[in-house]
Each structure stands twice: as structure tokens, then as C-alpha cells.
N, C-alpha and C positions, 0 to 999 in steps of 0.2 A: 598766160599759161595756167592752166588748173593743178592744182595740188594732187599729187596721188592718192589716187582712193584705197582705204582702207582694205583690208580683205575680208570676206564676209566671215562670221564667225564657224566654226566648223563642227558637225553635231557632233564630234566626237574632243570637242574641247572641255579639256576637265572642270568637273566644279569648281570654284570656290574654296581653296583651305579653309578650313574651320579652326578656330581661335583655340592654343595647348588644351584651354582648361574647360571644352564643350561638356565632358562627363561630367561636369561638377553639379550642374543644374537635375542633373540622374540620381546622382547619389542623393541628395539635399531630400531627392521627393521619396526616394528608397527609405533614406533614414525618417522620414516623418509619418509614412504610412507603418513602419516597426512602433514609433510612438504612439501612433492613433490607436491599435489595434492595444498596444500594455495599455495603453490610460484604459481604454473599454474595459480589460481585464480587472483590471486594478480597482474601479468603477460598479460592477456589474451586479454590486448587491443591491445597487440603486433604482434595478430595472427589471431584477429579478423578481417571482413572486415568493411568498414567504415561504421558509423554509421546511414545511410539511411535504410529508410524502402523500404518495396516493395509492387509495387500496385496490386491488384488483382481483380479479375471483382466480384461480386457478382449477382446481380442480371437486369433488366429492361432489357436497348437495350447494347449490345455488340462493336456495332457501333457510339454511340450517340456522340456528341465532350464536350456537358455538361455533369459535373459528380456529382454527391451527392455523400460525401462521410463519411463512416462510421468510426467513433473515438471510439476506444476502452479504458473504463477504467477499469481497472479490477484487483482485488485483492487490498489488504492494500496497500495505498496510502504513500511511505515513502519520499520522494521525486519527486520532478517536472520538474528532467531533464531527464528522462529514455525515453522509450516507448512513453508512451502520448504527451511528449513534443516534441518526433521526427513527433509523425503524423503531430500535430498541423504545426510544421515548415516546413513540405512537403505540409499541404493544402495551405498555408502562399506565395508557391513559385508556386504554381500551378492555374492560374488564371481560368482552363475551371472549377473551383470547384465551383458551384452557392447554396449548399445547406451542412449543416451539419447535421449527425445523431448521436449525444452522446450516444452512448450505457456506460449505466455504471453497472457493474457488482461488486460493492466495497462497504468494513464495513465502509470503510472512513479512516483516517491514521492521520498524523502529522498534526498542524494547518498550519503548513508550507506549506507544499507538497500540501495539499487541497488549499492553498490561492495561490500559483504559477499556478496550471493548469487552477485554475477560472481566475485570471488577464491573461495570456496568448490567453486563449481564448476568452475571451471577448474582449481583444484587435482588435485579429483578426476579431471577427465577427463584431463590430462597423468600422473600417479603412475598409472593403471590404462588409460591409451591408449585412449579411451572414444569412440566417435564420438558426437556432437551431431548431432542435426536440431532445428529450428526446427521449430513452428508456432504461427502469430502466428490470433491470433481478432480479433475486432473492433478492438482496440486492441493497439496492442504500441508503445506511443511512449515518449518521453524516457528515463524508468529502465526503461521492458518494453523497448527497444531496446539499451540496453545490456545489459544480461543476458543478451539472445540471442547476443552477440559473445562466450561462454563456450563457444563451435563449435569452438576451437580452429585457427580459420580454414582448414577444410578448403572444400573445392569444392563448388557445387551440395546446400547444406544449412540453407538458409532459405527456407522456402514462408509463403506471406502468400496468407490466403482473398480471392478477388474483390472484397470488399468492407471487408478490413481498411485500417486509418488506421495509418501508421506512422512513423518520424523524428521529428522534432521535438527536432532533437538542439539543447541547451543546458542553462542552467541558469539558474535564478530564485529569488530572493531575494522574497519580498510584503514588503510593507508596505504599513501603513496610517497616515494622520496625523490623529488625533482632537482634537489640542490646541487647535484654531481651536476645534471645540464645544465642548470640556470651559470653556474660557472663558468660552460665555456662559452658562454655569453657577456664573460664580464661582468654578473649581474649579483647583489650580492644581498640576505634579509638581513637588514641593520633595523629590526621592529624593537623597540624599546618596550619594557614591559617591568611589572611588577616585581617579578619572580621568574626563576629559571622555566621552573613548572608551566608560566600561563601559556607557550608556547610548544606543550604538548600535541603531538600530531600535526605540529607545522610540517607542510610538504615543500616547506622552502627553505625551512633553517639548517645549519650542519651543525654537530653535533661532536662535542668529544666522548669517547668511549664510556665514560663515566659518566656524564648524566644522559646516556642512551640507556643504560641500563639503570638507571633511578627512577627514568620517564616507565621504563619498561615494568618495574615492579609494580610501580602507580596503578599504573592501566589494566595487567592483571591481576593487581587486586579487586578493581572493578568490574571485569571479566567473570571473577570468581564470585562474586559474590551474586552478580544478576542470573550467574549458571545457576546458583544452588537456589534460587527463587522459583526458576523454570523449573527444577527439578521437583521442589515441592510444589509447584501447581499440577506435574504431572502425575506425581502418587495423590491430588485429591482428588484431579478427576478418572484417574485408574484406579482403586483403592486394593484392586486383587493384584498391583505388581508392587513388591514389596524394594528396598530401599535399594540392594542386589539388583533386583532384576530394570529397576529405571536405570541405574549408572549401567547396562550392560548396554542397553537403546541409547542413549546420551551419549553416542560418541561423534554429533554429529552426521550421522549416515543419513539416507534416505532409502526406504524399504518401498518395495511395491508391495501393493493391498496383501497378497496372501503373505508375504514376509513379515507385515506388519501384525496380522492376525496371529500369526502363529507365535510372536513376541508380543504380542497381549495388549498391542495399541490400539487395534481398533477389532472391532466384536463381531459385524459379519461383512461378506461380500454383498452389496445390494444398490439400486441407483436410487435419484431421488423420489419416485412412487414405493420403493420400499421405507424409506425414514417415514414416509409421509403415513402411510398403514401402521407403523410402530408408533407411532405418535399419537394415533389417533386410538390406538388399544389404550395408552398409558395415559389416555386422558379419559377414560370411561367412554367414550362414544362411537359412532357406529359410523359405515359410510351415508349412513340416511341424516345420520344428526349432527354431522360434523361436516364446516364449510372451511374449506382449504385456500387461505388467501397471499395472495405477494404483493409484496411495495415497491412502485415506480415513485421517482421524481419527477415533479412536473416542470413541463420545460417552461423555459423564459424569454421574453422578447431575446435577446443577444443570442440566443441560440439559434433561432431562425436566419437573424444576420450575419455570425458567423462561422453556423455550419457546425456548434459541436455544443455539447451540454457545457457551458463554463464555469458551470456553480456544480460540476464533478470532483471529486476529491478521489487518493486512491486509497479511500479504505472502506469500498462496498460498492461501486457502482458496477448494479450488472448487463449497463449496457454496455462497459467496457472503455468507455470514452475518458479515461482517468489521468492518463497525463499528460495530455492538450488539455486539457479540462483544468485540472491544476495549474500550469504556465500561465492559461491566460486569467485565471481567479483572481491572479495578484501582480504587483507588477513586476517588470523583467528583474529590477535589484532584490525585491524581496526571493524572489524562486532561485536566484543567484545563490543569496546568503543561506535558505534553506538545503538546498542541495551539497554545498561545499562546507556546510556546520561539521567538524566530527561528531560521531553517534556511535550508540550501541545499536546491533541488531539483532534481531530471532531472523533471521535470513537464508533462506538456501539461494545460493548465488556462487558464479564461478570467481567474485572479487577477490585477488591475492590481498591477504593479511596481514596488519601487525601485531594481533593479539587475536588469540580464538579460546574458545574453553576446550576445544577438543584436543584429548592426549594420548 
């Protein structure tokens, strides 16, 4: 007798279970392609070309041997060696440059980053007697306002387009307090430290009522004292708003163009082919004899492969490619430790506060 036969398989017989842990092989390749792309980042000044910018003509005469030339600030202001600090160090070696035009396009950023581009350029423009114009874009508030006070407080040299937001003069400290949740997680910061103090602005620690306000004294003494620095850099570069009329603008606000004009911050309504005619009055030259130029970064192998400028920082680039650009510069721990550092800010920003100068 023969054996019963089998029955043939049926197309609708299911596959094959696949073994718990099939996603693991997914992840592994997930997480290693997130590695590949930070080492690039982290890497990328290796492949980059040197860190000069490149001139480009804009506008007047094409031929002219004097140049007015245009400074780009743009996007949050994180630091003061990127972008901005390369133009400044290219106008700085370039003697045929008789005129500066500040475009600034920025919420404003670190007190840092905003107090290095103002001393740099003002440096420059006192050592080589440099007129300054303004021109403010959409935004030119907290640190884009201080930087513009790098005019050398000459007359009639800050133009604010129709529609620009600007002042917002102070300074802000964020914080956040997560320690109430982390609690009902069980979770608890037992960080061992020096001193009570070196865990100021922890968003983890809890706090007794008494050295919350000891922290809090600290901080706004800190507060106060980078407020009263912005305040004097804004009566140098306003010299006609006297000591009254800055503390009456320093409350924080943000004015549009004609509210700023009419409180003495900025001196006409005009876009950037108006700075660029004022610039070129207050540098003696004419539209025949004055050659109107801008600075590009040149791009770099890794930018072709991955699709964004990586050697971008955010303190002036005005392609705009600033914080992709910054993440992939460095690697993911370092952009980690920079963003989550407590800091002071020149910032117009809807971030709720622990500390501000405004009262």
C-alpha cells in the first residue's frame, strides 16, 4: 500500500514567521547611517575649502577700484567667528573698501556672539574711519540691534524697511523646571557638586525656597549688569537719545519701523538700495566711482553630498541654511552640549523665563 500523499501547498499558505527580533537588523543600520552623517559633520573641515569668503559684484559700477561693501547678518546670532566674522576679516584686508553696508536680517542670539561682531566691527570701522549704514530686514531685534550700533554713531545711518520689527532691547536668561515631572517618574538629580550655586539653572534639580531665591539674586545680578552694557552700547551708537529716553525703548518691546523712528532708533524708512546711496554719499563717491559688492561662502565637497552648506554657522549666513548647517558642523554630543549650556541672551523670542531685564 502507498503512503498518503501529501497535499500540495496552498498559494494562500502563509509565510514563514519571522524570528521576535527581525527589526533589530533595521535599527543597527538606522543608527549607523545617524553616525555616518555626525562623524561627516564633525569631520567636514577636512574637506572643506579654506575658510575665505567670496566677492561678488552687486550692484553701481562693475569697473569702479572703490568698493562699498555689504555685511551680512542673518539668522540667530550663536557665535562670532562664523560667516560675519569672516566678511568683517576680508573688508579688514581689503583697503579699496571706503564704505560699509550692515544688512541685518537677525532675532539676535547669545550676549556673546552679539557683543563679538559689535567689538569687531567697530574696531574695524574706527582703525580705518569706515562709514556704517544700516539696513535692517524683517527682523533686526535684541542682538540684530545691537550690532547695528557698530555705525560709529554717525547721523542719519539706520534705515528699517516698512515692515521691519526692531528693539527689543534686553536680555533673557530661559529656563525650564522639569523636576516636578521627573518625580512622578521616580526619577530623582542626586548630581554631586562643588557648591550649591554650580547647579544654577539645573532643569532637573528641586530646590528649597531659600536657595531659589539666592540662585535668583545671582542671576539677576547677571541680568543687570549685561542690561546696563546694551544700554551703553545703545546711547553710543544713538548719541542724540540721552540716558531718559534709552531706558524708555529698553523695556524689551519690539517697535515697527515707524514706531522705532519716531523713538529715535532708527533714522529713516528706506530698503537696501537706499543704505547702499547713503553709503556711498558718506564715503565721497558717486554711482560712476563706487563698486557695490557682497560676500558668498564657497561651497565644499560635503555640501554637494549632503545637500546643505555644513561649514554654515548661525551668525550671518545669507543663504539661510544655518541650522542644519550648524548640527551637521559638529558632532551630535557636541550640538547637544551647546544648545542645552545655560546662557545670556539679546533675543527676541516667545521662550518663557527665569530671569529678564525687563520691568
Amino acid at each position: 500500500m502507498n503512503p498518503p500523499s501529501l497535499p500540495a501547498p496552498s498559494a494562500h499558505t502563509p509565510p514563514p514567521r519571522r524570528g521576535r527580533f527581525s527589526w533589530v537588523p533595521w535599527v543597527i543600520a538606522g543608527l549607523s547611517a545617524v553616525v555616518a552623517v555626525a562623524s561627516f559633520g564633525a569631520n567636514a573641515s577636512y574637506f572643506q575649502k579654506a575658510g575665505q569668503v567670496e566677492e561678488r559684484w552687486h550692484s553701481l559700477s562693475k569697473d569702479a577700484p572703490s568698493r562699498v561693501a555689504i555685511v551680512d547678518v542673518v539668522g540667530a546670532i550663536m557665535g562670532g567667528s562664523g560667516f560675519a566674522r569672516q566678511q568683517i576679516d576680508r573688508i579688514a584686508e581689503d583697503e579699496s573698501v571706503k564704505a560699509i553696508v550692515l544688512r541685518v536680517e537677525s532675532p539676535g542670539g547669545t550676549v556673546a556672539g552679539s557683543d563679538e561682531i559689535f567689538h569687531r566691527l567697530s574696531t574695524l570701522v574706527k582703525k580705518r574711519d569706515l562709514p556704517v549704514v544700516v539696513s535692517m530686514g524683517s527682523i533686526a531685534a535684541s542682538g540684530g540691534y545691537y550690532v547695528a550700533m557698530a555705525n560709529g554713531g554717525r547721523e542719519d545711518v539706520i534705515f528699517a524697511e516698512p515692515a521691519t520689527l526692531t528693539g527689543s532691547i534686553g536680555v533673557i536668561i530661559p529656563h525650564y523646571d522639569f523636576s516636578k515631572a521627573l518625580r512622578k517618574f521616580d526619577v530623582t538629580d542626586d548630581s554631586i557638586t562643588s557648591g550649591p550655586l554650580k547647579e544654577m539653572l539645573s532643569p532637573t534639580k528641586e530646590r528649597d525656597p531659600e536657595l531659589a531665591e539666592r540662585e535668583r539674586k545671582v542671576l539677576q545680578s547677571l541680568v543687570d549688569d549685561m542690561f546696563a552694557r546694551f544700554k551703553e552700547v545703545v546711547r553710543e551708537g544713538r548719541p542724540k537719545l540721552d540716558e531718559a529716553a534709552v531706558d524708555a525703548v529698553a523695556t524689551g518691546q519690539v517697535f515697527t519701523a515707524r514706531q522705532a523712528q519716531a523713538a529715535g532708533l532708527v533714522d529713516r524708512i528706506g530698503f537696501l538700495e537706499d543704505a547702499v546711496d547713503r553709503a556711498v554719499e558718506l564715503a565721497g563717491l558717486t554711482k560712476d566711482t563706487a563698486r557695490v559688492v557682497r560676500y558668498i561662502r564657497p561651497r565644499g565637497v560635503l555640501d554637494g553630498l549632503l545637500g546643505v552648506d555644513v561649514a554654515a554657522r548661525s551668525d550671518g549666513d545669507p543663504a539661510g541654511r544655518t541650522v542644519t548647517g550648524a548640527f551637521l558642523s559638529r558632532s551630535v554630543l557636541d550640538a547637544f552640549v551647546e544648545w542645552t549650556t545655560p546662557r545670556a541672551w539679546y533675543l527676541c523670542s516667545s521662550w518663557p523665563a527665569m530671569v529678564t531685564s525687563g520691568r
